[in-house]
C-alpha positions in Angstrom: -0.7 -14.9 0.9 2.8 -14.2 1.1 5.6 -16.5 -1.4 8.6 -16.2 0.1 11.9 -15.5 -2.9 13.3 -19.0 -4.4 14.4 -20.2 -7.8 11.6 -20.9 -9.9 13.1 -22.5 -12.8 11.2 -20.0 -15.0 7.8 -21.5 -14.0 4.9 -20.1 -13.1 5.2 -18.6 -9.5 1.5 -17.9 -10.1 -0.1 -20.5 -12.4 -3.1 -20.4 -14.2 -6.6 -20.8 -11.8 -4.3 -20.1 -8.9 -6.6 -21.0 -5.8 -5.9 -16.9 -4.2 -6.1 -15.1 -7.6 -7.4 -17.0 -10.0 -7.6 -13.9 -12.6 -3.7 -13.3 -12.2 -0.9 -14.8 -13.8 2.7 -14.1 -12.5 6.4 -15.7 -14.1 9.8 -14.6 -13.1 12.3 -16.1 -16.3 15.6 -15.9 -15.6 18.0 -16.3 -19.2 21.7 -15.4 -20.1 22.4 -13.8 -23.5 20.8 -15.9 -26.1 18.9 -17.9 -24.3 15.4 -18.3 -25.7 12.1 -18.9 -23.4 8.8 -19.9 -25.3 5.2 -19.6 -23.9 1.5 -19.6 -24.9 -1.3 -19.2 -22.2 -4.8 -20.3 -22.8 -7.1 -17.8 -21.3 -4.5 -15.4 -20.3 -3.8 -12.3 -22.1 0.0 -11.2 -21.4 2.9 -8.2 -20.5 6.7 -9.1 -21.2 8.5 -6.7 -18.8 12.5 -7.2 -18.4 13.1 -6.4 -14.9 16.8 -5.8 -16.2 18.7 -6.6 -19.1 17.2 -6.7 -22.8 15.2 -8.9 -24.6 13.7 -9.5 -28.0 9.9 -10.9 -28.5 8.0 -12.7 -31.2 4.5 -13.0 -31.1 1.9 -13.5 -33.5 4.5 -13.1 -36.6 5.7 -9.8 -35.5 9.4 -9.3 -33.8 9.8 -6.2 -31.0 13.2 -5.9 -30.4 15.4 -4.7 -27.9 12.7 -4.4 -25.5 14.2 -3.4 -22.1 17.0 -0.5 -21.2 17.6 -1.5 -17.8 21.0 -2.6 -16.3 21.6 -2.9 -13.1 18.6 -3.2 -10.8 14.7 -2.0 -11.4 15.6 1.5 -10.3 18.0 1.9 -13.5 15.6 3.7 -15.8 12.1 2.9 -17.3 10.3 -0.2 -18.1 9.2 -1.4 -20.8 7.0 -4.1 -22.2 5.2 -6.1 -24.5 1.5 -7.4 -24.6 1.2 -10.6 -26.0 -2.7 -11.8 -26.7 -4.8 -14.3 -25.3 -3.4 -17.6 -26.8 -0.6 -17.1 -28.5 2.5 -18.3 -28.8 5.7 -15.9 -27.7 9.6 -16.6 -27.8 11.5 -14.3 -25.5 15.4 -13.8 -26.6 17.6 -12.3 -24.2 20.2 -9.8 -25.8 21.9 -9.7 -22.3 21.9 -11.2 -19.0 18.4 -10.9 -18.3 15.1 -11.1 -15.9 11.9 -10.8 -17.3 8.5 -10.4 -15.3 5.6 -12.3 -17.1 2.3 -10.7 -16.0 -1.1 -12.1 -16.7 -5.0 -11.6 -16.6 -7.5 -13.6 -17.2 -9.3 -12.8 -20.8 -10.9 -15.1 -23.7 -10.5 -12.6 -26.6 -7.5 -12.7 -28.8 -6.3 -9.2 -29.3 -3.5 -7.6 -31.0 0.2 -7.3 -29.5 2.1 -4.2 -29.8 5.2 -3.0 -27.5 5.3 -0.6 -25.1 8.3 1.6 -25.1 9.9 4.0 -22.2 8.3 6.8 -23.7 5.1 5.5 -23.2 5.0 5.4 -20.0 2.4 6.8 -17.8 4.0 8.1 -14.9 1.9 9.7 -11.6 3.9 10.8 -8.5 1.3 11.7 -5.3 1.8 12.1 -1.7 4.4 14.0 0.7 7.1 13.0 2.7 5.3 14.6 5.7 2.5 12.0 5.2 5.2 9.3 4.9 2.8 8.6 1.6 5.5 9.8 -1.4 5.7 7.5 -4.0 5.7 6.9 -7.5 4.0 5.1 -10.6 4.8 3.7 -13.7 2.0 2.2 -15.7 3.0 -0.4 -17.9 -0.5 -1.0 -19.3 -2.4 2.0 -18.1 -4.8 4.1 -19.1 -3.3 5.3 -22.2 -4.0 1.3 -23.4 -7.4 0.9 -22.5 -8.7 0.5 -26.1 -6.1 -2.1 -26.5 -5.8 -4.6 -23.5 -8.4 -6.8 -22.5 -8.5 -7.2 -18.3 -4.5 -6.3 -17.7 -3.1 -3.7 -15.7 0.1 -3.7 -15.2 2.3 -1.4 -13.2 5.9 0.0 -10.9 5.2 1.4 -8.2 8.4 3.4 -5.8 8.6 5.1 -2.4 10.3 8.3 -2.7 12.5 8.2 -0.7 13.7 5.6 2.1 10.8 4.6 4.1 7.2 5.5 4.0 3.7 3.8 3.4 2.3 2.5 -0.4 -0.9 1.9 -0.8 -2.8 4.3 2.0 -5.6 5.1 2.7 -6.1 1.6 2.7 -8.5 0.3 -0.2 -10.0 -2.7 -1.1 -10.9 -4.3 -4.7 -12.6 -7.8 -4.0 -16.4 -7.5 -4.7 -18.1 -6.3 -8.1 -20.3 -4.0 -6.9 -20.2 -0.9 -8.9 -20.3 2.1 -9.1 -18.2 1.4 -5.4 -16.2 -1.2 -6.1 -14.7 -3.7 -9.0 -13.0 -7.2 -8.3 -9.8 -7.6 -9.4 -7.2 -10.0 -8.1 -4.0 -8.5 -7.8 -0.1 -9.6 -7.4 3.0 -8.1 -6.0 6.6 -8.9 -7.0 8.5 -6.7 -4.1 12.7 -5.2 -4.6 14.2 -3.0 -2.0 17.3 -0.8 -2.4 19.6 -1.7 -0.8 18.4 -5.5 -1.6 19.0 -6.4 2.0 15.7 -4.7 3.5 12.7 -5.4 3.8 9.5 -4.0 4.6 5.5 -5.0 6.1 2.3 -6.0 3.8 -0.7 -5.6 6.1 -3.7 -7.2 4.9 -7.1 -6.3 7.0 -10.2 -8.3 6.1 -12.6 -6.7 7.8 -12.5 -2.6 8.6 -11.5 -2.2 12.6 -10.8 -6.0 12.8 -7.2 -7.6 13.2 -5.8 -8.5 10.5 -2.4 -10.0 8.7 1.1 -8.8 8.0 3.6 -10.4 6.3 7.1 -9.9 6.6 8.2 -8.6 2.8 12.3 -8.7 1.5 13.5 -8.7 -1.9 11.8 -10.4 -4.1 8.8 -11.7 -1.8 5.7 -12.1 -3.5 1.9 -11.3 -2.4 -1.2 -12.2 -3.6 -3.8 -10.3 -2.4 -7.5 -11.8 -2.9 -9.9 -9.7 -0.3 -9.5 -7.5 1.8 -7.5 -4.1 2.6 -4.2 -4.1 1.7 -1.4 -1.4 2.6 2.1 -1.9 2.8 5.6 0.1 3.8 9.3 0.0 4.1 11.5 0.4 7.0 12.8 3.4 7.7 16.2 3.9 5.4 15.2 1.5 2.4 13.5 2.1 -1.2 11.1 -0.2 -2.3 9.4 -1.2 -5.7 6.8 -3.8 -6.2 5.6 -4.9 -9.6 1.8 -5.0 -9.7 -0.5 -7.3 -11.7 -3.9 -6.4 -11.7 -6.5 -8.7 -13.9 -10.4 -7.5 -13.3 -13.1 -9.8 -13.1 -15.9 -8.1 -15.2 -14.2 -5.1 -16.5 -10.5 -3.4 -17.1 -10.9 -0.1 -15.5 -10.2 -0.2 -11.3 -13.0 1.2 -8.6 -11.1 1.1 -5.5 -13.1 1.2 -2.2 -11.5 3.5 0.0 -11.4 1.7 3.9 -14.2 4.1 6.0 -12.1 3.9 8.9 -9.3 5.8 6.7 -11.1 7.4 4.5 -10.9 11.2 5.3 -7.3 11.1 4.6 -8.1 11.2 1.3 -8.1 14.8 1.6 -4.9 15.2 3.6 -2.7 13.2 0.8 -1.7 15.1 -2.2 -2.3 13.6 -5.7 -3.8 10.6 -4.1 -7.0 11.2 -7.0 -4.7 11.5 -9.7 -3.6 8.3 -8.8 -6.8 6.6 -9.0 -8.0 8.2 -12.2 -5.0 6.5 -13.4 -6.0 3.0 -13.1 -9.6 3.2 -14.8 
């Protein structure tokens, strides 16, 4: 499902029990210096992540400050974050102009927040820009967190580059079934650079069958709920989408790789490192 960019008020772009992904939760919050925005989700364990500007958070008695570097767009340094626990209550404070993504996953336990800072960043690059595959990741809350996150993963994901495929060999994530396969619902918030392209989410149901696309441009937003899911930019444009991932039975990731595609596995470099990253 594709959610074309509007004004959201600061509410929920993807609520709570969302009829596509029910396990995700997705907020864009929009606030000028000083501005404060207060939330508590039921069920939902949380990630504060300014997508520019600088913000403080409280949560659970405890005040991380400063919590974003970023100036002018996503591409202006490293992210950073803060994970807020099932159920409690959080005040964001904007130190500057700001826009903060709120990510979500479904989770009853109450954990313990903690900040995640631009050093702790887990950062995988894979793929060529002969394969038209390059990109680049930064996890938010990846595997260096497992111990400390319930269902959440959270990541930035690049092309290197202007143009090029995100997301191949196509995979899929919809059915528990291990040890091939876990389900977890997953989000998109999509930027390109410059902000006027745009790009193509392809979403294929069933291997060798037609399938959808949906025309992406800055600040689209997909929800993906079954099926396989690549996606590129045109030719001459970067492009970042913010990823939500919340796991139905577990936290680490078992992609299944589409068996149409699945040789290029081997033709890709990195491409493994990339999915060790996500367990």
């Amino acid at each position: 499902m594709h959610i074309p960019p509007f004004d959201n008020h600061n509410k929920a772009i993807v609520d709570v029990g969302n009829t596509h992904v029910p396990l995700t939760y997705f907020n864009i919050v929009k606030l000028k210096v000083g501005e404060m925005f207060d939330y508590r989700l039921a069920g939902y364990e949380t990630c504060v992540v300014p997508a520019t500007g600088t913000v403080t958070v409280e949560v659970a008695e405890q005040v991380f400050a400063d919590i974003g570097t970023r100036g002018a767009d996503v591409w202006d340094g490293d992210p950073e974050g803060v994970y807020v626990p099932t159920n409690a209550s959080a005040r964001i404070t904007a130190r500057t102009d700001t826009e903060v993504f709120i990510a979500g996953a479904q989770f009853a336990e109450t954990l313990t927040p903690f900040a995640v800072r631009s050093g702790d960043i887990d950062l995988v690059q894979y793929g060529s820009d002969d394969t038209k595959t390059h990109r680049k990741i930064k996890h938010i809350l990846g595997a260096g967190h497992h111990d400390r996150v319930g269902r959440l993963l959270v990541s930035e994901l690049f092309t290197v580059g202007a143009g090029g495929w995100s997301g191949f060999p196509s995979h899929k994530h919809d059915t528990d079934r291990l040890p091939d396969e876990t389900r977890h619902d997953e989000c998109y918030n999509f930027r390109f650079k410059p902000d006027y392209g745009s790009g193509l989410q392809m979403l294929q149901r069933v291997d060798n069958e037609p399938g959808d696309a949906y025309h992406i441009i800055n600040g689209s937003t997909v929800l993906i709920d079954n099926g396989y899911h690549p996606c590129c930019a045109l030719p001459g444009y970067e492009m970042y989408y913010f990823t939500i991932l919340g796991g139905l039975s577990q936290r680490s990731l078992k992609q299944y790789f589409q068996p149409t595609h699945a040789a290029q596995l081997h033709t890709i470099p990195g491409i493994m490192d990339m999915v060790e990253t996500f367990k």
